[in-house]
KESELUM-972466 format. One line per 10 residues: for each residue x, y, z of C-alpha. Coordinates in Angstrom, 2 decimals. Each point is the difference from the previous one (the first is absolute). Layout:
BEGIN
X:Y:Z; ...
This chain:
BEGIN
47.75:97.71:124.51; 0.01:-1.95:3.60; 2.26:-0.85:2.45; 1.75:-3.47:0.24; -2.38:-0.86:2.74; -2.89:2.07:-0.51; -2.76:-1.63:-2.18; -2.24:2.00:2.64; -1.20:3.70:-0.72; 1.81:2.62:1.75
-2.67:2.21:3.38; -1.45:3.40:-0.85; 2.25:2.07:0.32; -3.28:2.70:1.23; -1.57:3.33:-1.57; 2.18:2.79:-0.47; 3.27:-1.81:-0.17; 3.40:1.54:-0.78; 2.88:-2.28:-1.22; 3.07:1.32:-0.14
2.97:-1.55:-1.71; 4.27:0.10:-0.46; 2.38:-2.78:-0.70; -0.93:-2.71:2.16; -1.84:1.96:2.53; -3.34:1.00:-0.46; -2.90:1.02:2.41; -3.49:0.01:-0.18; -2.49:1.95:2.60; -3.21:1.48:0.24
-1.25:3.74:-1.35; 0.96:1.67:2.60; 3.27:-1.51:0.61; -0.34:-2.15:3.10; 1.35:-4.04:-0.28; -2.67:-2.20:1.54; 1.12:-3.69:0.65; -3.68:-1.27:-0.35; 0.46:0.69:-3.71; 2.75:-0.85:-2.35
1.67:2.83:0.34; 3.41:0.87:1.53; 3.54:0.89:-1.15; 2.06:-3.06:-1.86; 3.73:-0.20:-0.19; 1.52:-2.97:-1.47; -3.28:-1.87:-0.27; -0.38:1.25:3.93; -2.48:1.46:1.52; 1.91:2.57:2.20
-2.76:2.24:1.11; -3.20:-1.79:0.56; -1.97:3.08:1.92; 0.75:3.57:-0.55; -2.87:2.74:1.70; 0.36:3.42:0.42; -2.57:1.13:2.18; -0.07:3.86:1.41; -1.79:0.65:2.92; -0.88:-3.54:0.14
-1.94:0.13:-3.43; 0.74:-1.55:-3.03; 0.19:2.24:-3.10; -2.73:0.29:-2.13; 1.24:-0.82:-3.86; -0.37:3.16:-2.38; 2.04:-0.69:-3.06; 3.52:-2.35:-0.58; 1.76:1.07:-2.88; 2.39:-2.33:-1.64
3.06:1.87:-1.43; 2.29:-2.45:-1.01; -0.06:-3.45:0.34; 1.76:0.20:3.42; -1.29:2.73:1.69; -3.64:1.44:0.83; -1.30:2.79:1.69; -3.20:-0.41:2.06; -2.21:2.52:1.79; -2.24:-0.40:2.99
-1.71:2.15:2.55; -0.71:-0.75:3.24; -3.78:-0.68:1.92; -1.09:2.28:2.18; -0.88:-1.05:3.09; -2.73:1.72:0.51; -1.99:-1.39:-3.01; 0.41:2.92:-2.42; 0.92:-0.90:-3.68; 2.77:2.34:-0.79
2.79:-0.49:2.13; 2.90:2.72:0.17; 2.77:-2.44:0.12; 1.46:-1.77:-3.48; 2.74:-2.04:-0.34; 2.44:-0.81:-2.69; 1.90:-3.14:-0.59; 2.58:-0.01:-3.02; 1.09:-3.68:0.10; 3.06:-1.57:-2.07
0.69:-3.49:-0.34; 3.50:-1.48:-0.39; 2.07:-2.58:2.00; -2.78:0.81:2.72; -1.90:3.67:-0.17; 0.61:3.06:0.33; -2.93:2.35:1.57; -0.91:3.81:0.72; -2.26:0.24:2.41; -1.93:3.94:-0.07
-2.60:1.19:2.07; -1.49:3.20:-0.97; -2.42:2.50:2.59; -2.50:1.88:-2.23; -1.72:1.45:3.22; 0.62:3.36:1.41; 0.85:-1.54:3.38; 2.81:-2.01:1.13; -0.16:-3.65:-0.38; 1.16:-2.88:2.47
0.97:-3.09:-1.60; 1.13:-3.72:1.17; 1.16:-1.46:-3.00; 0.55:-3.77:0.18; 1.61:-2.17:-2.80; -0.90:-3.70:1.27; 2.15:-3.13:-1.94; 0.54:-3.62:-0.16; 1.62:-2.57:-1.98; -0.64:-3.27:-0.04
2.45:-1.26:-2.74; -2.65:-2.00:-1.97; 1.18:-1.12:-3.12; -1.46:1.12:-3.04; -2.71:-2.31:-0.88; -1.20:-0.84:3.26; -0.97:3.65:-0.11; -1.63:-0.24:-2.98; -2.04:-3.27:0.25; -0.48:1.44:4.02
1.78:-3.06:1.18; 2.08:1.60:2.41; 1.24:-2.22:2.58; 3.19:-0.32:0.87; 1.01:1.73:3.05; 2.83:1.85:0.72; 1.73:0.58:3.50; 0.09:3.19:0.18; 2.14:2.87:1.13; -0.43:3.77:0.41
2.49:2.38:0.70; -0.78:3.90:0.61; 2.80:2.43:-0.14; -0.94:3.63:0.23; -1.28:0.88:-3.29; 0.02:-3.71:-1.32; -1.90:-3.34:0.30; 2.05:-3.20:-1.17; -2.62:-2.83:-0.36; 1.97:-3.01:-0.61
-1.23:-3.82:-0.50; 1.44:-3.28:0.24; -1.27:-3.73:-1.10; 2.10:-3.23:-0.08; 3.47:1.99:-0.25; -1.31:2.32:-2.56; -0.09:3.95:0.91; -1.36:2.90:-1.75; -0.49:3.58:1.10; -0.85:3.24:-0.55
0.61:3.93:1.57; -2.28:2.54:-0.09; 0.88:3.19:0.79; -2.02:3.26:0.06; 1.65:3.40:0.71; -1.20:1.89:3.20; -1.58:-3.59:1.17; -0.22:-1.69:3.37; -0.07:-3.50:-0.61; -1.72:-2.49:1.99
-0.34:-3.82:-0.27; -2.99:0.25:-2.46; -0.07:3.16:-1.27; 1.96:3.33:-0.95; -1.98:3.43:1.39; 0.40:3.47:-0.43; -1.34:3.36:2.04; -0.86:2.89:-1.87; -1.40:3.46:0.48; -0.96:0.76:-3.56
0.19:3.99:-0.34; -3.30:1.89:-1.88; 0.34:-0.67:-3.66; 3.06:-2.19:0.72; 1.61:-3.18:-0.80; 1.93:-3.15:2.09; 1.74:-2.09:-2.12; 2.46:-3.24:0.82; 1.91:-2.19:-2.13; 0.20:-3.83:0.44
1.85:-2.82:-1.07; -0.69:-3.78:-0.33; 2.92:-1.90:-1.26; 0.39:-4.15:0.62; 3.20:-1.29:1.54; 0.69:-4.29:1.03; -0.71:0.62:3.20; 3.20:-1.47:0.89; 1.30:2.69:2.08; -0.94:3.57:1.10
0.13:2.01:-2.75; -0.93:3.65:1.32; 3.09:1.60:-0.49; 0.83:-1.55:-3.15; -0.20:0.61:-3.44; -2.99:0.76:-1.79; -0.47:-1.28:-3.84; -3.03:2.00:-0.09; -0.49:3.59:1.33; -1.62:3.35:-0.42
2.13:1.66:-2.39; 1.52:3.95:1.23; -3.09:2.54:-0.87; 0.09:0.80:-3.52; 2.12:-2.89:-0.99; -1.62:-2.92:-1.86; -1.00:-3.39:1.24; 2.05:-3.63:-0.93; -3.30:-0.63:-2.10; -0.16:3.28:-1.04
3.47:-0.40:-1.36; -0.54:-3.45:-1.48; -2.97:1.19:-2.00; 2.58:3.17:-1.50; 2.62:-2.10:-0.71; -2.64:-2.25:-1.90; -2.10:2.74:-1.76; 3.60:1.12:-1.52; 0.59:-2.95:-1.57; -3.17:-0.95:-1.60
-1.70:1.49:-3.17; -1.82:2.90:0.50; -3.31:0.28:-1.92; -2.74:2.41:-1.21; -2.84:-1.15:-1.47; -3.13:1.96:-2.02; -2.59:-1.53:1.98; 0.53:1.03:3.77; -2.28:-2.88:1.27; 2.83:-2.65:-1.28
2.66:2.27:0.96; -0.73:-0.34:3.52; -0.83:-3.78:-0.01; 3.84:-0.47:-1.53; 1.46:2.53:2.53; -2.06:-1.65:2.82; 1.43:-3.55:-1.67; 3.48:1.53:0.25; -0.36:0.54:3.92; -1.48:-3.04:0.73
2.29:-2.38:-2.20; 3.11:2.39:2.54; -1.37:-0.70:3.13; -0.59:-3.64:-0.75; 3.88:-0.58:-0.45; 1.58:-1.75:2.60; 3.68:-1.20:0.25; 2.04:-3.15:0.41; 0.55:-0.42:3.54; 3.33:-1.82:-1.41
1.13:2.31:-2.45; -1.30:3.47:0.47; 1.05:1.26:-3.23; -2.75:-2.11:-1.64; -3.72:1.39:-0.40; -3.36:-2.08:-0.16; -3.26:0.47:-0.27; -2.37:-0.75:2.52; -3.49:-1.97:-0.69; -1.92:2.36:1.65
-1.43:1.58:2.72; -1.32:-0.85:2.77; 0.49:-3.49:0.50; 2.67:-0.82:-2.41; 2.93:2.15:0.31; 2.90:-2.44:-1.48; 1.17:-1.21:-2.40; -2.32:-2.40:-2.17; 1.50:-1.65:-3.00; -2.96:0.11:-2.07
-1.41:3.40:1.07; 3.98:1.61:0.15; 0.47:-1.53:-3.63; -2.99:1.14:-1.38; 0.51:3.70:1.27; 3.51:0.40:-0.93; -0.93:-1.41:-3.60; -2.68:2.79:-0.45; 2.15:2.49:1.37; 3.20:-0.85:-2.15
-0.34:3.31:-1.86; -0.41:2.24:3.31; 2.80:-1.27:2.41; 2.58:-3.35:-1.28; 1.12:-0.08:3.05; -3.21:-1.74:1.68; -0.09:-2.63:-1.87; 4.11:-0.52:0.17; -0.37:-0.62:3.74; -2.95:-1.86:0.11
1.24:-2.55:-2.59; 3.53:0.44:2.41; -1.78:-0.77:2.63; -2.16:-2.72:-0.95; 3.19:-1.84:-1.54; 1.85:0.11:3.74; -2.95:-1.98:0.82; -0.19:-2.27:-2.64; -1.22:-3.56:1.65; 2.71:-2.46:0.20
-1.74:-3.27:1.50; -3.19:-1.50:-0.06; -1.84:1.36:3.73; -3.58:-1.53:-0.04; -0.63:2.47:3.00; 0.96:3.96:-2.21; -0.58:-1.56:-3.34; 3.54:0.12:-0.63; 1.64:-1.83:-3.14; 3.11:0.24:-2.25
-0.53:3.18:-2.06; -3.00:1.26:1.47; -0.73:3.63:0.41; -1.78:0.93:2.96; -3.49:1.25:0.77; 0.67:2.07:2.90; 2.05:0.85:2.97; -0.86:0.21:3.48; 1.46:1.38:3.05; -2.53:-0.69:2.84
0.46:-2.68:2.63; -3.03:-2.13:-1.18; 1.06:-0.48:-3.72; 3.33:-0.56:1.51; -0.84:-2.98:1.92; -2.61:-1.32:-2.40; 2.76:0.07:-2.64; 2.73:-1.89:2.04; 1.93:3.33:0.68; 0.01:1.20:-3.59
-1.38:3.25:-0.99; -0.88:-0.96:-3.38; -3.27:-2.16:-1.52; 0.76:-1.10:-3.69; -4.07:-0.56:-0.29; -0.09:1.53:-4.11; -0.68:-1.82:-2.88; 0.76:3.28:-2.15; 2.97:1.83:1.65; 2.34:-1.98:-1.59
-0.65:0.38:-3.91; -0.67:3.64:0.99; 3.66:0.44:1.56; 1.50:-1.29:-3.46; -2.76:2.23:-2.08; 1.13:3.19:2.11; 3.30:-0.27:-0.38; -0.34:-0.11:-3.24; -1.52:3.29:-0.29; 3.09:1.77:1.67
1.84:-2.02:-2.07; -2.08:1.52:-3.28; 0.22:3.69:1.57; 3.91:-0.11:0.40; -0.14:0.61:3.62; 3.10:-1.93:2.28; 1.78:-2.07:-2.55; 2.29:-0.92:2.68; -3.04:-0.95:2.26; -1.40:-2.03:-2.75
2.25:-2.37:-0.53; 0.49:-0.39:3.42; -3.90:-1.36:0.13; 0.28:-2.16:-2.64; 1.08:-3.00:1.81; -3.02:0.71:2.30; -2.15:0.20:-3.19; 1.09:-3.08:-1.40; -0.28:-1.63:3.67; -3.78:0.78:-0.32
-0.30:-1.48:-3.34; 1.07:-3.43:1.56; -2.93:0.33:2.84; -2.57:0.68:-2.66; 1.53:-2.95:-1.75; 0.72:-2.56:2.81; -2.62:1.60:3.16; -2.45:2.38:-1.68; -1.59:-2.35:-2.61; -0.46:-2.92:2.90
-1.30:-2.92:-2.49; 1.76:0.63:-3.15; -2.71:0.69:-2.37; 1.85:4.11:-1.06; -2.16:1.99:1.91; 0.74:1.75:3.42; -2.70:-1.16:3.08; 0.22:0.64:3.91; -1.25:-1.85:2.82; 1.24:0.85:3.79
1.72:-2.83:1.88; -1.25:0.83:3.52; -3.25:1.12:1.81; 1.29:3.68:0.81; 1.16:1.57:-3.59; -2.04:1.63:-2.37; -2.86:-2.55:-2.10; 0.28:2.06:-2.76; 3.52:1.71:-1.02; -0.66:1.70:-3.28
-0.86:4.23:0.19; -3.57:-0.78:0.86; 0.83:-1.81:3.09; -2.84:-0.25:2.51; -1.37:-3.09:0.84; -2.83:0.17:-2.75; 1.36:1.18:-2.26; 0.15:-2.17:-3.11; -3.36:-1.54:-0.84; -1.65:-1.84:-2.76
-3.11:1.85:-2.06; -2.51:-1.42:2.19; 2.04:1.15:3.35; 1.33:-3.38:0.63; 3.42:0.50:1.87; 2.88:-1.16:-2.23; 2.31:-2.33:2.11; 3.76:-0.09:0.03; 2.71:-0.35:-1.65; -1.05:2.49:-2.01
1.48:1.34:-3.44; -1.33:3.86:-0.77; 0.18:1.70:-3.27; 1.76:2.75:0.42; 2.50:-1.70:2.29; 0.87:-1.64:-3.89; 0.10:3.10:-1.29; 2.59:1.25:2.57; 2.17:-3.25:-1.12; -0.08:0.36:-3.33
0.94:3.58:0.47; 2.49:-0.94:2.48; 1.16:-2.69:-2.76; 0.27:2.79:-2.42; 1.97:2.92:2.00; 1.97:-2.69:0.56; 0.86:-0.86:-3.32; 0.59:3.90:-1.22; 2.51:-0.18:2.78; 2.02:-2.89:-1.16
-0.53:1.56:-3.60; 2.25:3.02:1.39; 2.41:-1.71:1.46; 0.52:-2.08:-2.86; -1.54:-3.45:1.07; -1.69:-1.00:-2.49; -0.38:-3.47:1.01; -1.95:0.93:3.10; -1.85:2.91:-1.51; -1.61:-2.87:-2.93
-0.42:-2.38:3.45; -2.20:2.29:1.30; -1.91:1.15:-3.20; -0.29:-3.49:-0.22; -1.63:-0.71:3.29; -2.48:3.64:-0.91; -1.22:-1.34:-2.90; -1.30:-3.51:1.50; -1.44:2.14:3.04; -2.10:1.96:-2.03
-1.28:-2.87:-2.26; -0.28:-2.38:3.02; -2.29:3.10:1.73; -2.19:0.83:-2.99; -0.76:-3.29:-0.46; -1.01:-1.12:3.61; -1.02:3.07:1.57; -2.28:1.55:-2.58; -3.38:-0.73:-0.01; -1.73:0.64:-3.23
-3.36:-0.25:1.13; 0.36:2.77:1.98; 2.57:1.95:-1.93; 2.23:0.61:2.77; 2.78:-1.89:2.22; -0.35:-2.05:2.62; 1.21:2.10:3.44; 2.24:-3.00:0.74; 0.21:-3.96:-0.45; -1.27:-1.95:3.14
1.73:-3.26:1.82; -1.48:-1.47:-2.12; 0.86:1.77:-3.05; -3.90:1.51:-0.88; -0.18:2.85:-1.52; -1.18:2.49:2.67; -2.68:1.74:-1.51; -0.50:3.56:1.49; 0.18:2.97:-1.97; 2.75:1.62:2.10
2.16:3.16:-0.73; 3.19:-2.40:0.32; -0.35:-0.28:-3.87; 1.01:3.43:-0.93; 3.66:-0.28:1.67; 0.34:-2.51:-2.90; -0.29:2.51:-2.21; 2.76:2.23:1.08; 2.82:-2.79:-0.10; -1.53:-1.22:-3.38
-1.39:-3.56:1.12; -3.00:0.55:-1.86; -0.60:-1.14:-4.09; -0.55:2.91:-2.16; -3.38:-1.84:-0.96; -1.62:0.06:3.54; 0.78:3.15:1.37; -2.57:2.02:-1.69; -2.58:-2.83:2.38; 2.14:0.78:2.74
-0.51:3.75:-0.01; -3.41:-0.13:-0.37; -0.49:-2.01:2.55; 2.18:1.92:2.43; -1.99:3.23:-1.23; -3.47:-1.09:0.26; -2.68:1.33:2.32; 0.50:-2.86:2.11; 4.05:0.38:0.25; 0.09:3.71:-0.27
-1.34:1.85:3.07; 0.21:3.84:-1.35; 2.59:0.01:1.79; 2.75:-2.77:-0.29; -0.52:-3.59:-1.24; -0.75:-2.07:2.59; 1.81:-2.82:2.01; -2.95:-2.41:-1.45; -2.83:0.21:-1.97; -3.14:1.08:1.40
-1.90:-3.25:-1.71; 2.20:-2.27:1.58; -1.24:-2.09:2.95; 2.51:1.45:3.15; -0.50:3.78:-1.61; -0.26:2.34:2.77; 0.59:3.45:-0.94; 1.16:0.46:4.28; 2.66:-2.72:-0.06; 3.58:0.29:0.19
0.55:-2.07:-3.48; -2.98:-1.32:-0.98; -1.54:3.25:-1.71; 2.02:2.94:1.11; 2.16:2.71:-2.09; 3.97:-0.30:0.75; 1.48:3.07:-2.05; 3.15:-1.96:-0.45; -1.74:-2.68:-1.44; -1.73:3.02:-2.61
3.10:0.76:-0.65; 1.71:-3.24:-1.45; -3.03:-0.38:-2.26; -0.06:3.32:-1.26; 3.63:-0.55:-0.44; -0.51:-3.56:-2.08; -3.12:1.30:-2.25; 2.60:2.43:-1.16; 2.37:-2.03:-0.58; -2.60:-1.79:-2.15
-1.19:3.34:-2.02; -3.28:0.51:2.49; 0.65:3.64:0.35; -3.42:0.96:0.83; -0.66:-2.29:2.66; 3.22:0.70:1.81; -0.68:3.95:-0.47; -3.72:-1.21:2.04; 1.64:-1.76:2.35; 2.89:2.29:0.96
-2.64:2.82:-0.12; -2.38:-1.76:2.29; 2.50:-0.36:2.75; 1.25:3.72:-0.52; -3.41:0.90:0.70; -0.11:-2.61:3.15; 2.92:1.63:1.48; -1.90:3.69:0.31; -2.52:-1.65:2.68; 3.20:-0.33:1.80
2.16:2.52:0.15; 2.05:-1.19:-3.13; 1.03:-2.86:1.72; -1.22:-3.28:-1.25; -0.48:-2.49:2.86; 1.53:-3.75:-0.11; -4.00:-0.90:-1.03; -3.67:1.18:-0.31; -3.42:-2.10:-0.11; -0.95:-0.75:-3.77
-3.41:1.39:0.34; -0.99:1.74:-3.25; 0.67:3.18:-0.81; -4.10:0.72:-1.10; -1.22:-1.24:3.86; 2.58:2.34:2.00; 1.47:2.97:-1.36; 3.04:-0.16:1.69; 2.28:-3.08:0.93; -0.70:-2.08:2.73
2.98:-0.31:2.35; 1.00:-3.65:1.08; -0.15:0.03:3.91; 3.18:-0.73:0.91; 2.18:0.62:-3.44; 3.94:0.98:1.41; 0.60:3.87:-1.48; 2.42:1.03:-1.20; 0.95:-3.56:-1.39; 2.94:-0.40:-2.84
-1.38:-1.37:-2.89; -2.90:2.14:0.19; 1.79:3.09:0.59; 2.44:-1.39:-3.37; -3.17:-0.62:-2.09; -0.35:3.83:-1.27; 3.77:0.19:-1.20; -1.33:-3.23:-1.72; -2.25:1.03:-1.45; 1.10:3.37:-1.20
3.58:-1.56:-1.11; -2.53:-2.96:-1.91; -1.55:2.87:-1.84; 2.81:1.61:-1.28; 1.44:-3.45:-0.97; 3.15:1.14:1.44; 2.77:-2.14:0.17; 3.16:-1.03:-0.65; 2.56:-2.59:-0.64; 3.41:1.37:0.21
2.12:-2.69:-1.31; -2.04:0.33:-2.98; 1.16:4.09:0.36; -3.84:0.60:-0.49; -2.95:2.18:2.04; -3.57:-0.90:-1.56; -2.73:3.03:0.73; -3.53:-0.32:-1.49; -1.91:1.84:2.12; -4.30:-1.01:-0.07
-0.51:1.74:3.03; -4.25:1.36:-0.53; -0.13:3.61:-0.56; -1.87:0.85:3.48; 3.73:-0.50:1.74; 1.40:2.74:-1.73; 3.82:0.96:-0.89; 2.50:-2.13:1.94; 3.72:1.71:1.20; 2.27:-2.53:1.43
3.45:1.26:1.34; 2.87:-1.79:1.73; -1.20:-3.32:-1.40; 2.45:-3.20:0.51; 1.61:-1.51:-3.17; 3.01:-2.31:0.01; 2.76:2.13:1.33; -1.70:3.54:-0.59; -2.93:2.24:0.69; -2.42:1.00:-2.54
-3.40:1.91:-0.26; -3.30:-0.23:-1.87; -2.75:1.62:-1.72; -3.01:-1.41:-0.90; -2.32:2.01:-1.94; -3.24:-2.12:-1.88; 1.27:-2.69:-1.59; 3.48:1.64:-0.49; 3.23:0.08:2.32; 3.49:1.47:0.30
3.22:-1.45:2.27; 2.70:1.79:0.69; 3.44:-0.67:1.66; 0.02:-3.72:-1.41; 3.38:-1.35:1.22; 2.70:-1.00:-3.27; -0.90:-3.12:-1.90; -3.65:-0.06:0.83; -2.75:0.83:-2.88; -3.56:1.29:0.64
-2.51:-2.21:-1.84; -3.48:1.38:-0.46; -1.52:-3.25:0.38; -1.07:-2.46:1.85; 2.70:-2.29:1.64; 0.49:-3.63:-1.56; -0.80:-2.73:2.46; 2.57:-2.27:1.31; -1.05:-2.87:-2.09; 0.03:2.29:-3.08
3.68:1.09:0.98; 1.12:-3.89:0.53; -1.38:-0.85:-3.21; 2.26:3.31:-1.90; 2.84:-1.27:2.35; -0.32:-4.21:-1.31; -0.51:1.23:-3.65; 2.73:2.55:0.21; 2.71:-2.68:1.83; -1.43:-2.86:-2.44
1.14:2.16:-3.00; 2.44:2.31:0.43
């Protein structure tokens, strides 16, 4: 996953570092708390940097970092204690800082006096924003500068910032506080065994006009009331399932999953109504077709509503002309929005860059799903149009030379070289690390046609066009000889990773291949090659398959896709090798990254180094991997609801349960689960399960679910003869 304009690696963000994130604010500092503008750090609003220094020093000292404790997603606690001045190691004086991030932060400033004399205390809370955009922070390119205003007012500092008729702003205020230009400062006399405490606020405004006496959208809630995040997380929690599971290990990575996947949902700025999920944290904090898509598919079974907006969302913003500059065609789903001032200009005052070969088939596959699962018939056929609109850009944009097959190439010097998931610069090479050169035509990219081909179909199948729906078959069926003829190579016994401008095979073993297993692009007769390839030594690390094999020429086990484990990735192929009976391997695999997720507090990260598992004992963290990021916080549902082989497909009035989850996870409760209009709940015990509170019409089939394909081959035969 990278930015439109960003085929260079994000800073370090330095040791210690503490990200905190909520809707489309997020902020990232060091252990002890402090914002240091030398470092990619700061608070972002917006894809704003509105605080680019924040240092609490007391007594002139900086704290010293003891412990910062995450406790949700959006708010930490850290602890620090203060030097002595007179060189001595223990120092009397701690300090507490219980931070909250929303549409700014929220902070509680504590000093506590553990001597048994009196202590004097200048407390000083120095700040600055520069209003840097988002990646010129994180590629520390900052340099644009703003004219800048401050304004003190007695216990507030507005900082406010103008460039070429564009203003932005933001007020901090701190209770008890005498503000000054640069800084907000305090005088205490800290009693024996006593506390100070203070409570501050940092909350952006446009800098238009003074805004001290106005409203503020985000404030210190009334002692012993909740937070606005605190409220959005309830108000979430209540309306997903609620889980236990016999082993305690996975119980917490799901739970942690759960948190995560609620504090990466942002809203339309249009329609406020409407939920999407967030990339991921820290750098990407909006909406990404690809990345939103994929989420909201693997969390269908949690929360509907997710992937309702997003695919809401992304149809608003359908393209509608062909813009060499965003990437923009008819039809075309977009790859990501932007807010800043930089992407602004760079994409002729748009804030959206259409550079994604993939988010389009994936838009028509997803809605599918919610179309399967009952969820918004209403909503559904108000999509289909969109659906069918990007159908004709696969047809008349996506495959650019005719030949059936899907290929990208960017039109201008600025967008993204490569524009499928694995999307850095080097990121699709040949065997012997050659760099494959655009247009380009990846696997799976097929695979997400043909299953966009497919949902497609089913749909027009329920809504009684049948012309369309055998159209579409149609148009399957000559994908997936087409691909198995000129993508496989048989030498090797696995598929090419894509077809080159040239139209070579490109001959990496890559982890592409497995997605073609999930949307059934792959003969019956060469899968068994295919998963043996994808779980040999060389593809398997212990603890994920890897991005590319270790035997290939541009292997690095350090890279961001050339050798690396992406749990999301893990979790499409364990989903396709069951869909093609490879229970074991999907049991290792799902297991493996289970097991990952412990080194980490339950939380899998967007992607770890694919060192093996035998030469470190413990996964090796990618440097600057964004945590929490969606699809990797999705990828345990995944693979738990891939295990059970839980599904349904409501205007067949069937659920399918087969649970193969491996013995070590234990029993498996699920309450409050979505299904079509109702609620229902589950038990999972061995190889058995129970439902209860299936809504009228719908019947429980211990099985696993036909695929699509199956179901439009039932549907032809059953039509054909009545």
């Amino acid at each position: 996953m990278a930015g439109w304009n960003a085929d260079t690696a994000a800073g370090p963000l330095g040791s210690g570092t503490v990200t905190l994130v909520e809707g489309s604010s997020f902020c990232i500092s060091s252990a002890n708390g402090d914002i240091h503008p030398g470092l990619p750090h700061g608070v972002f609003h917006l894809d704003t940097r509105i605080l680019s220094r924040w240092e609490l020093t007391v007594n002139g000292q900086m704290l010293e970092p003891l412990a910062a404790e995450t406790r949700e997603p959006y708010r930490a606690m850290f602890a620090g204690r203060v030097p002595r001045p007179d060189g001595y190691a223990d120092s009397p004086l701690l300090v507490e800082r219980l931070r909250e991030v929303g549409a700014g932060i929220l902070e509680e400033i504590t000093v506590r006096n553990y001597s048994k004399r009196p202590a004097e205390c200048r407390i000083l809370l120095t700040a600055e924003s520069d209003f840097a955009d988002l990646f010129e922070v994180k590629e520390a390119r900052v340099t644009r500068e703003w004219t800048e205003t401050r304004v003190p007012d007695g216990d507030s500092l507005e900082i406010r910032g103008k460039w070429e008729g564009i203003r932005k702003g933001v007020v901090i205020r701190a209770e008890g506080a005498g503000a000054g230009a640069r800084a907000l400062g305090f005088t205490a006399k800290i009693p024996p065994s006593g506390s100070w405490s203070t409570r501050v606020s940092v909350v952006p405004t446009d800098g238009a006009v003074p805004s001290l006496g106005g409203a503020r959208p985000f404030a210190h809630p009334p002692r012993g009331e909740m937070s606005p995040s605190d409220r959005r997380r309830e108000e979430w929690v209540a309306k997903i399932p609620r889980l236990q599971v016999g082993n305690r290990s996975i119980e917490r990575t799901l739970r942690r999953s759960y948190e995560d996947l609620g504090a990466l949902r942002i809203q339309d700025p249009d329609h406020p109504s409407r939920v999407v999920v967030a990339a991921g944290a820290p750098w990407f904090m909006t909406l990404f077709g690809r990345d939103s898509l994929w989420a909201s598919e693997m969390a269908l079974a949690v929360d509907p509503s997710l992937a309702l907006g997003t695919l809401r969302t992304l149809a608003d913003r359908q393209g509608t002309v062909v813009d060499t500059t965003s990437e923009e065609e008819p039809g075309k789903i977009l790859h990501e929005v932007r807010l800043d001032v930089s992407s602004g200009l760079a994409l002729g005052g748009k804030s959206a860059y259409y550079g994604s070969v993939d988010a389009t088939p994936l838009f028509v596959t997803v809605l599918g799903s919610v179309s399967r699962w009952g969820f918004a018939k209403d909503v559904i056929s108000e999509l289909l149009p969109n659906a069918d609109r990007a159908l004709e850009w696969i047809r008349d944009y996506g495959d650019r030379d005719g030949d059936g097959f899907v290929e990208y190439g960017r039109p201008n010097e600025h967008g993204l070289i490569n524009q499928g998931w694995k999307d850095s610069w080097d990121g699709i090479n040949f065997a012997d690390g050659t760099i494959a050169e655009p247009p380009l035509a990846l696997c799976e990219v097929q695979a997400y046609v043909h299953g966009a081909y497919m949902a497609r179909a089913w749909m027009a199948y329920d809504d009684g066009d049948l012309t369309l729906a055998a159209e579409l078959r149609e148009r399957a069926d000559r994908l997936k000889k087409k691909f198995n003829e000129e993508f496989w190579l048989p030498d090797k016994g696995y598929y090419a990773v894509a077809l080159d401008k040239d139209k070579r095979p490109v001959d990496a073993c890559a982890s592409n291949m497995g997605h073609c297993l999930w949307f059934g692009l792959v003969d019956e007769d060469k899968a068994p090659l295919v998963v043996e390839r994808l779980m040999s030594p060389e593809m398997f690390s212990g603890w994920g398959v890897r991005t590319l094999a270790s035997d290939m020429g541009a292997y690095n086990p350090a890279s961001y896709h050339n050798g690396s484990v992406w749990p999301h990735d893990n979790a499409l192929i364990a989903a396709g090798l069951l869909r093609y009976g490879f229970v074991e391997e999907a049991q290792r695999i799902a297991t493996a990254l289970f097991e990952a997720a412990e080194f980490s507090g339950g939380r899998l990260p967007e992607l770890f180094c694919g060192f093996d598992r035998e030469q470190f004992r413990e996964p090796v963290p990618y440097p600057t991997a964004c945590s929490p990021q969606a699809w990797a916080a999705t990828t345990p549902i995944q693979l738990i609801t891939g295990l059970m082989r839980y599904d349904a497909h409501i205007s067949l009035g069937g659920v399918w349960l087969d649970p193969v989850l491996p013995e070590s996870y234990g029993d498996l409760h699920i309450s409050n689960a979505p299904m079509g209009s109702g609620r229902i709940t589950i038990d999972v015990i061995g190889s058995t399960s129970q439902v209860q509170g299936l809504p009228d019409g719908l019947t429980l089939h211990r099985a696993q679910r036909p695929w699509i394909t199956e179901l439009v081959e039932k549907a032809e035969l059953r039509r054909a003869d009545p």
